[in-house]
PADRENFI-484939 format. One record per residue (C-alpha): residue number from 0; x, y, z; residue in one letter. Coordinates in steps of 0.5 Angstrom, whole numbers, plus 500, padded with zeros to 3 digits. Example, Ala and Ser with C-alpha at 12.3 -4.5 7.8 and 13.67 -1.06 7.14 Angstrom:
BEGIN
0;525;491;516;A
1;527;498;514;S
END
This chain:
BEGIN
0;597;718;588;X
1;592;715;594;X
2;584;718;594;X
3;580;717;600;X
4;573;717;600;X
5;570;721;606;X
6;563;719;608;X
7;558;725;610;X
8;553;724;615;X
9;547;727;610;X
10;544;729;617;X
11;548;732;621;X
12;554;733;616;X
13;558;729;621;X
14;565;725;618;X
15;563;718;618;X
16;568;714;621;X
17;570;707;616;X
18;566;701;618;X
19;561;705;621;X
20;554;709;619;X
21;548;706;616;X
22;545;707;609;X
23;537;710;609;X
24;533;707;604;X
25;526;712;603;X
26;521;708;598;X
27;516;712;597;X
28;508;708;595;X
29;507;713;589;X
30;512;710;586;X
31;513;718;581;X
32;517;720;587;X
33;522;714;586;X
34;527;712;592;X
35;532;716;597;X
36;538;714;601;X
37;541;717;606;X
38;547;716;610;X
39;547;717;616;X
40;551;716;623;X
41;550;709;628;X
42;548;714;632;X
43;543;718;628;X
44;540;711;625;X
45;539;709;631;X
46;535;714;633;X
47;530;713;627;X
48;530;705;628;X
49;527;707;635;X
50;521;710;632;X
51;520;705;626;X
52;518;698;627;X
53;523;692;626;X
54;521;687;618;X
55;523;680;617;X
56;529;679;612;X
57;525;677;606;X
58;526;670;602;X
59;527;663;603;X
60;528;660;610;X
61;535;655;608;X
62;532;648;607;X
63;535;645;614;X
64;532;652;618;X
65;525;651;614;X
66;524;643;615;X
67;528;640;621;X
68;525;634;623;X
69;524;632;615;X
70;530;628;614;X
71;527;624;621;X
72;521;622;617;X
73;525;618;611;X
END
């Protein structure tokens, strides 16, 4: 016997369609209260997005994104 597992908006409670939706991570700076996630909609993760701001990736930039020209200077 097959199961399949439906994702739930834990906004709306709309059915999230396979592929689709976001995951919302909440951190809260008093670290006592721990962390949330949500799974939401495109369409609701878009809304929110909207009213937040964009933050870089994090990490090390590869080694020919970072220097380009260092391979010319040998």
């Amino acid at each position: 016997m097959a199961r399949k597992t439906v994702l739930v908006s834990d906004i709306s409670g709309k059915e999230i369609p396979e592929g689709k939706g976001a995951t919302i991570r909440i951190s809260y700076r008093d670290a006592r209260k721990g962390v949330r996630e949500l799974d939401v909609t495109d369409e609701e993760a878009e809304n929110l997005a909207a009213k937040g701001r964009s933050v870089a990736r994090r990490g090390r930039r590869p080694k020919s994104a970072a220097q380009p020209d260092a391979a010319l200077r040998r």
